[in-house]
N, CA, C and O of each residue as an XYZ file, in Angstrom:
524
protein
N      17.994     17.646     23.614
C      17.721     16.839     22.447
C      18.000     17.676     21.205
O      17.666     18.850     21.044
N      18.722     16.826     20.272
C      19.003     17.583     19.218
C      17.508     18.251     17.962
O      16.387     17.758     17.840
N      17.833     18.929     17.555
C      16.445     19.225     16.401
C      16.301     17.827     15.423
O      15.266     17.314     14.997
N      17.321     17.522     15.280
C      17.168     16.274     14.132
C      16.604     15.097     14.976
O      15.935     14.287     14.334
N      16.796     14.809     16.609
C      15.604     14.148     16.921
C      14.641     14.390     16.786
O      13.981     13.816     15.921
N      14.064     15.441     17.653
C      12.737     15.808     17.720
C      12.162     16.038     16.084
O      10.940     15.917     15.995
N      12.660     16.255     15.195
C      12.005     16.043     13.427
C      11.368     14.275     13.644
O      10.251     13.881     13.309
N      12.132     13.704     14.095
C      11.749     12.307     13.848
C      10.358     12.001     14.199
O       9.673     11.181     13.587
N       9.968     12.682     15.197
C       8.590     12.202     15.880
C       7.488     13.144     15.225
O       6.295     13.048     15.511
N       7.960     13.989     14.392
C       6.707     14.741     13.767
C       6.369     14.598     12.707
O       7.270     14.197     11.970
N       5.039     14.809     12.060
C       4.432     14.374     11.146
C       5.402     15.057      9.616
O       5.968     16.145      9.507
N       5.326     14.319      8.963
C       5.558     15.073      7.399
C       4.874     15.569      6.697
O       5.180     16.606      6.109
N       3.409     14.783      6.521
C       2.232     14.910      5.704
C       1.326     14.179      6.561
O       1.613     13.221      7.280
N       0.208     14.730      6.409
C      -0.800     14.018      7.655
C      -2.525     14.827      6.629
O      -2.772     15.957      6.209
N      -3.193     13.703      6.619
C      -5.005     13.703      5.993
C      -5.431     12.921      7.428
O      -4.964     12.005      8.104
N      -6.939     14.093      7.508
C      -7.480     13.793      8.602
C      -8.933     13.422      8.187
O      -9.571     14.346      7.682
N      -9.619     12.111      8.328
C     -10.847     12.139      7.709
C     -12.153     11.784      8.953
O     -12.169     10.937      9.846
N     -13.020     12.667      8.616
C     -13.713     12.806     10.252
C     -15.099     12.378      9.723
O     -15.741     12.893      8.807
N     -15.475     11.134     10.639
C     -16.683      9.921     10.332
C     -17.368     10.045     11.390
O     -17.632      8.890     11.726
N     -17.904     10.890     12.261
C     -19.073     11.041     13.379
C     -18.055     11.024     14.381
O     -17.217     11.896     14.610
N     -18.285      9.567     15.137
C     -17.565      9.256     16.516
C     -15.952      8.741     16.067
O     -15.141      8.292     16.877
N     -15.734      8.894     14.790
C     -14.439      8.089     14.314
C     -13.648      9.787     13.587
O     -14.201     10.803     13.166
N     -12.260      9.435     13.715
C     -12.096     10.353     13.329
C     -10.420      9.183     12.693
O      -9.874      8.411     13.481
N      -9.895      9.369     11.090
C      -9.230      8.265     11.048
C      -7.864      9.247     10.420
O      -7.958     10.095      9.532
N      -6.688      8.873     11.117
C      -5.527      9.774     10.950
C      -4.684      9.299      9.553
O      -4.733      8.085      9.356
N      -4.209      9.790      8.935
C      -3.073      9.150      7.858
C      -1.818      9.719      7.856
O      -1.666     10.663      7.080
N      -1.034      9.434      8.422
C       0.332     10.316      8.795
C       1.576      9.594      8.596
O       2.054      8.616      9.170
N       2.066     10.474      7.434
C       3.624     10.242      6.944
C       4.672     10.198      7.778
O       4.865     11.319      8.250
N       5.622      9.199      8.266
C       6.346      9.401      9.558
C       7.701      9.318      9.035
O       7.791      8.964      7.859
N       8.797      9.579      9.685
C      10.546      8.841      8.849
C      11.118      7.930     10.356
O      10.986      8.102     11.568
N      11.702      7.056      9.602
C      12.520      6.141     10.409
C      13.565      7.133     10.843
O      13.720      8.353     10.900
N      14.174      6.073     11.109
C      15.751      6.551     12.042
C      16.587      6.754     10.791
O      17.248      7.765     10.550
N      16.475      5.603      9.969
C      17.344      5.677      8.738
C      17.163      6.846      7.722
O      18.065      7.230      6.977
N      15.764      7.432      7.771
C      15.467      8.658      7.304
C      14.402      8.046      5.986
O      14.217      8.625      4.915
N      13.759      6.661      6.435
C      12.862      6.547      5.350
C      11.293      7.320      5.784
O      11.131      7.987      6.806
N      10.314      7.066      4.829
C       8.986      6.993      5.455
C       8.081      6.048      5.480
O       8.121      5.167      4.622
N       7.134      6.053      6.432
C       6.742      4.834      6.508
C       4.881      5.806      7.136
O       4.688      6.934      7.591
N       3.987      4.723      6.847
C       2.385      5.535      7.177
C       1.707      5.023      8.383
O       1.451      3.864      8.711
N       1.572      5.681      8.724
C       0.600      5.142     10.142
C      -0.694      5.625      9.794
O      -0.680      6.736      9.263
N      -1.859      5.067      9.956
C      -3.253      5.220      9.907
C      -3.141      4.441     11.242
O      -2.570      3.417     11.615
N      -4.304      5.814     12.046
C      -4.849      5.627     13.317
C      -6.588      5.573     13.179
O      -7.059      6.263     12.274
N      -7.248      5.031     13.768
C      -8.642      5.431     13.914
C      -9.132      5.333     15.802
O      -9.345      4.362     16.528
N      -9.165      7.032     16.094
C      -9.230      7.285     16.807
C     -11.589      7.805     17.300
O     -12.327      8.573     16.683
N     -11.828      7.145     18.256
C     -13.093      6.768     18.342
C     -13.267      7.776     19.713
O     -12.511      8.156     20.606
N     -14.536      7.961     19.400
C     -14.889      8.859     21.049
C     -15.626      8.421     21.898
O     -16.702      8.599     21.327
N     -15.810      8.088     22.605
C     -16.609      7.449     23.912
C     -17.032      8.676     24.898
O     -16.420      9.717     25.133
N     -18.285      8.207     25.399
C     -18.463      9.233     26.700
C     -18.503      8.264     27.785
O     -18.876      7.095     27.689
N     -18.045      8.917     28.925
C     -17.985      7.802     30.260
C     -19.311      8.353     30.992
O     -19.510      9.544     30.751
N     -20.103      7.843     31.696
C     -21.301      7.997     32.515
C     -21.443      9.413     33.235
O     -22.552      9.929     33.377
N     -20.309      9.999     33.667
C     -20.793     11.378     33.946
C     -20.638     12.802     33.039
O     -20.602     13.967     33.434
N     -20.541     12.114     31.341
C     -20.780     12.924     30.563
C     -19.068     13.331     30.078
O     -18.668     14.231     29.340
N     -18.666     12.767     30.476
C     -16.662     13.303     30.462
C     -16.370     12.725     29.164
O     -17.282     11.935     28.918
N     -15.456     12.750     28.143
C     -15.358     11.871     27.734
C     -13.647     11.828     26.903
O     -12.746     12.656     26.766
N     -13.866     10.281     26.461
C     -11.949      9.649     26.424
C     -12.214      9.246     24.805
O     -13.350      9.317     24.336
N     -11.233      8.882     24.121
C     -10.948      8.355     22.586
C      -9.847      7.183     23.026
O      -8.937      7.035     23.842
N     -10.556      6.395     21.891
C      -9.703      4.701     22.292
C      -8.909      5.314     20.502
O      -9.284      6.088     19.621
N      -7.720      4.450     20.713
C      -7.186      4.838     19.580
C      -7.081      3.027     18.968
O      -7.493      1.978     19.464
N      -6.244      3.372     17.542
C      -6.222      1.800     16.905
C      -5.190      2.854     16.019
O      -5.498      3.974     15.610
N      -3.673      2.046     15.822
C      -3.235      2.046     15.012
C      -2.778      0.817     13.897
O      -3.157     -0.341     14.072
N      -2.113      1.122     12.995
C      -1.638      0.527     11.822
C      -0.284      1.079     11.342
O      -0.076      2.270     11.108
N       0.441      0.275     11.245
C       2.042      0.969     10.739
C       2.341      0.122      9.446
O       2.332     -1.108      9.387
N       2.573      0.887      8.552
C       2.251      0.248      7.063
C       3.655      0.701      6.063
O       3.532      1.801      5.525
N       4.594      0.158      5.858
C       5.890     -0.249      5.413
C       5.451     -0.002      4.005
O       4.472     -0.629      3.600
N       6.269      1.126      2.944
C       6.767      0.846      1.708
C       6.357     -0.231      1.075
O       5.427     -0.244      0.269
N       7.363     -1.665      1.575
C       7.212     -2.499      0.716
C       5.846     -3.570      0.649
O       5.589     -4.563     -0.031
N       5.116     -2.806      1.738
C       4.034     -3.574      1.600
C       2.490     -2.620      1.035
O       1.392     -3.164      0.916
N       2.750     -1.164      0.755
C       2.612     -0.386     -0.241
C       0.961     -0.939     -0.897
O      -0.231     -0.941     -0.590
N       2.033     -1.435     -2.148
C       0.977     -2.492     -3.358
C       0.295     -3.869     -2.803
O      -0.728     -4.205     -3.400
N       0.665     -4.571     -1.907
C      -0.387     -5.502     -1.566
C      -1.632     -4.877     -1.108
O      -2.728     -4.962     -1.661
N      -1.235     -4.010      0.352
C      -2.084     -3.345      0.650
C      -3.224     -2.996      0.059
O      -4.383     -3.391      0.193
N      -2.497     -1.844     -0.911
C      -3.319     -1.160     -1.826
C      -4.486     -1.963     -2.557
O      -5.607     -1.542     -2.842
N      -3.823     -3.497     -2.840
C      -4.703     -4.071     -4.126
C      -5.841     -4.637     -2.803
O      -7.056     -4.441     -2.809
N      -5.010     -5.410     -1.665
C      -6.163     -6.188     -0.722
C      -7.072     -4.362     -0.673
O      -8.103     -4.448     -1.340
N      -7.001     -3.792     -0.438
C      -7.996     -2.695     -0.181
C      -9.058     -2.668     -0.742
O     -10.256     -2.802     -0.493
N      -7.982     -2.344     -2.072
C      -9.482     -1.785     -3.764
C     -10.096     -3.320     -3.432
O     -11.216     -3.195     -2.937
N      -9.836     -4.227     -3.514
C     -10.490     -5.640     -4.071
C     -11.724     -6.292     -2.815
O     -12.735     -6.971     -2.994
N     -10.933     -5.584     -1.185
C     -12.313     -6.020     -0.464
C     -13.318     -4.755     -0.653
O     -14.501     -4.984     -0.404
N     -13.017     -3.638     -1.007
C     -13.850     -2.490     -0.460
C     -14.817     -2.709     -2.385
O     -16.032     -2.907     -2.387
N     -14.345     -2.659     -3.207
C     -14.792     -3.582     -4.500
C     -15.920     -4.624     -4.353
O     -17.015     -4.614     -4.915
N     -15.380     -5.610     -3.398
C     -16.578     -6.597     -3.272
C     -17.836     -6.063     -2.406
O     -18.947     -6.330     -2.866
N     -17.772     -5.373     -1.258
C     -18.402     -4.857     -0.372
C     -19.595     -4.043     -1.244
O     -20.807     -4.080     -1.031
N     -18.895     -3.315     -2.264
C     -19.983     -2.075     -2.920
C     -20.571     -2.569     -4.074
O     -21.397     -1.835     -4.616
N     -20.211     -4.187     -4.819
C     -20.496     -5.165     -5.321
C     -21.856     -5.927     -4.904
O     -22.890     -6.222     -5.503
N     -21.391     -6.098     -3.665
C     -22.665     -6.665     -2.977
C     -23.896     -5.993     -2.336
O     -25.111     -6.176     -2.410
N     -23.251     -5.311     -1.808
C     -24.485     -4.573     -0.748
C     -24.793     -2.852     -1.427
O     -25.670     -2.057     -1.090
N     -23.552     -2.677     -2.622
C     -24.530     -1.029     -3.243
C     -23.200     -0.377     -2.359
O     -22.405     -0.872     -1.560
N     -23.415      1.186     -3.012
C     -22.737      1.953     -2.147
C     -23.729      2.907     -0.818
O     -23.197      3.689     -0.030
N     -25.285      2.576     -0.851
C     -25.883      3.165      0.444
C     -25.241      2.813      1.497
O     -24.664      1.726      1.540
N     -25.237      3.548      2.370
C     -25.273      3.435      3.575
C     -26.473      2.932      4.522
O     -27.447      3.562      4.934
N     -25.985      1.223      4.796
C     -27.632      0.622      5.340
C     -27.928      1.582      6.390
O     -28.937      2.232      6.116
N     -27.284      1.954      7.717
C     -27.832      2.164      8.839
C     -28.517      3.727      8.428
O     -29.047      4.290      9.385
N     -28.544      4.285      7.437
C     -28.734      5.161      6.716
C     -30.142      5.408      5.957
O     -30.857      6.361      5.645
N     -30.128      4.126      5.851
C     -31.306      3.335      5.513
C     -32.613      3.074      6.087
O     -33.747      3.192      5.623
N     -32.088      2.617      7.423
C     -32.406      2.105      8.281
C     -33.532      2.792      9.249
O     -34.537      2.365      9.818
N     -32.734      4.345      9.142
C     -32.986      5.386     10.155
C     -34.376      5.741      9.674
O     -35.047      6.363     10.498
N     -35.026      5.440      8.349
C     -36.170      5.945      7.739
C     -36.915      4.797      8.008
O     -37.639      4.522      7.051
N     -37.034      3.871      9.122
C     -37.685      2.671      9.399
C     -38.112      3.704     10.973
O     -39.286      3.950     11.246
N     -37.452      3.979     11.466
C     -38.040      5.074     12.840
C     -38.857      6.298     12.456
O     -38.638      6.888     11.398
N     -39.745      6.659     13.264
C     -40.631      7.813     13.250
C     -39.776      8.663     13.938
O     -38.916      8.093     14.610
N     -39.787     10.116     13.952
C     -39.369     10.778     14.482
C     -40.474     11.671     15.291
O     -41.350     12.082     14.530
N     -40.620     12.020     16.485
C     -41.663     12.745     17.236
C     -41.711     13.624     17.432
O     -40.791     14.256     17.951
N     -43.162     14.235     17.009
C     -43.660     15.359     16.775
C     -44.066     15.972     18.514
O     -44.047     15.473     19.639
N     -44.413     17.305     17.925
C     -44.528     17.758     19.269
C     -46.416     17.244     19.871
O     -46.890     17.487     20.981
N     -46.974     16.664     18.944
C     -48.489     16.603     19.401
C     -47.922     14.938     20.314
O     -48.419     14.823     21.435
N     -47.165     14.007     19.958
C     -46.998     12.965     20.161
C     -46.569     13.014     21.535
O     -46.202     14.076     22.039
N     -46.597     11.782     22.254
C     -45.894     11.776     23.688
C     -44.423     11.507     24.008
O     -43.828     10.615     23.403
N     -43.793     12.283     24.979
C     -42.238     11.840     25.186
C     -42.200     10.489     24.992
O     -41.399     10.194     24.105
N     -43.034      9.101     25.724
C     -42.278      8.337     25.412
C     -42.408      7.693     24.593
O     -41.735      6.674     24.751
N     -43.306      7.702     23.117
C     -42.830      7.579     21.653
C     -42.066      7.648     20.899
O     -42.114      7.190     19.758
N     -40.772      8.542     21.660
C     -39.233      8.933     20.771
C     -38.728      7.702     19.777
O     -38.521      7.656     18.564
N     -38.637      6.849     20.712
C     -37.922      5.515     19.972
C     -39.038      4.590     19.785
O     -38.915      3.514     20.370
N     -40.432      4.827     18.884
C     -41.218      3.948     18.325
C     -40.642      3.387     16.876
O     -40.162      4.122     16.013
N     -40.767      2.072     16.778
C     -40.129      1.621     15.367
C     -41.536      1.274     14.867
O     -42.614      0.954     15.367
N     -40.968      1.511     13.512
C     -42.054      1.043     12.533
C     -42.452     -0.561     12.663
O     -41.709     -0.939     13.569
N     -43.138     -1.564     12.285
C     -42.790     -2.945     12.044
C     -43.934     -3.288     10.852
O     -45.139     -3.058     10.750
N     -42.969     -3.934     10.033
C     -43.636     -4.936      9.074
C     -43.604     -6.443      9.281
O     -42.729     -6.782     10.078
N     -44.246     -7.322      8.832
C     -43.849     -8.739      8.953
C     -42.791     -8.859      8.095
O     -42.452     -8.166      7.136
N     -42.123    -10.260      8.790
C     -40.467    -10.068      8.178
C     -41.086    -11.814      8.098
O     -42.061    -12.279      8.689
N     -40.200    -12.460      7.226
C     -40.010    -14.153      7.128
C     -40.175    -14.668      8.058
O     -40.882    -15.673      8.123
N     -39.356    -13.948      9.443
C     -38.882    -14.631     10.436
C     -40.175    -14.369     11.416
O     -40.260    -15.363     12.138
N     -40.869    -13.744     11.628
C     -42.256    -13.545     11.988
C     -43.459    -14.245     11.757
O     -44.418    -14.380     12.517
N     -43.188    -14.934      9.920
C     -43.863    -15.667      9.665
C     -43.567    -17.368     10.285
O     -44.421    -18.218     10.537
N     -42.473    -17.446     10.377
C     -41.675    -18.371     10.325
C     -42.027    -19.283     11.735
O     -42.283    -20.472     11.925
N     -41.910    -18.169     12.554
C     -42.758    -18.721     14.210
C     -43.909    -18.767     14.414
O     -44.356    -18.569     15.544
N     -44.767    -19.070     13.250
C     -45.987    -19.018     13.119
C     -46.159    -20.758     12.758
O     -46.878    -21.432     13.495
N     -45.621    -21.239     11.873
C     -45.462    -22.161     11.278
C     -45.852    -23.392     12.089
O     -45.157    -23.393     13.105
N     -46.884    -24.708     12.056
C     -47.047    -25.725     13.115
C     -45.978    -27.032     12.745
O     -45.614    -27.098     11.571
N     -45.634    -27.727     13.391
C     -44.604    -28.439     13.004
C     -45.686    -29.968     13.472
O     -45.056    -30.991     13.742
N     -46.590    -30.003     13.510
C     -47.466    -31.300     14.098
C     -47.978    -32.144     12.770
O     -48.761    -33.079     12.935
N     -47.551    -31.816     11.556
C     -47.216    -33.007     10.178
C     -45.792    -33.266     10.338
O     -45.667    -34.050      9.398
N     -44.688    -33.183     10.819
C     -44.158    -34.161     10.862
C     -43.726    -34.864     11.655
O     -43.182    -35.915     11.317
């Protein structure tokens, strides 16, 4: 195989951004014709039952000319998202709703949740025998 193949299949520019179990690729690639074109992968880790473990991948192949749509659908959903819900991180949030266990406490307390009454608690309370 010539060198000018094997260039084809390797990266040009490549950002690697690493999210826990996600790890999400951005890599500059060239056509045949000698353009470039981006692939974003988001590659995930799994463990299989005897502790081994595999990554499921997901790609995206994202063309020049579709560039600026992209770009704007991006800013404009990720815009509404931090619009609505804040930029916290709920499950983040969330995690301060669990106790964490102390050593006086018993092993199987690990995963005790807090609970408050919620609507929906009240809600099954409610008699339905007026109407």
């Amino acid at each position: 195989m010539s060198d000018q193949g094997s260039m084809k299949n390797e990266d040009i520019f490549s950002k690697v951004i690493r999210a826990g179990r996600r790890t999400y690729f951005f890599d500059v690639r060239s056509t045949k014709a000698d353009d470039y074109y981006l692939t974003i992968t988001e590659s995930k880790k799994f463990t299989n039952d005897d502790g081994s473990f595999f990554y499921r991948k997901h790609k995206i192949y994202l063309y020049k000319e579709d560039f600026e749509n992209f770009k704007d659908a991006l800013d404009e959903t990720t815009n509404f998202i931090i619009d609505k819900k804040g930029e916290e991180v709920i499950s983040d949030r969330h995690q301060k709703d669990f106790t964490k266990p102390s050593e006086a406490e018993p092993a199987n307390n690990i995963h005790q949740e807090k609970t408050t009454p919620t609507s929906a608690t009240a809600f099954t309370n409610v008699s339905f025998d007026d109407i």
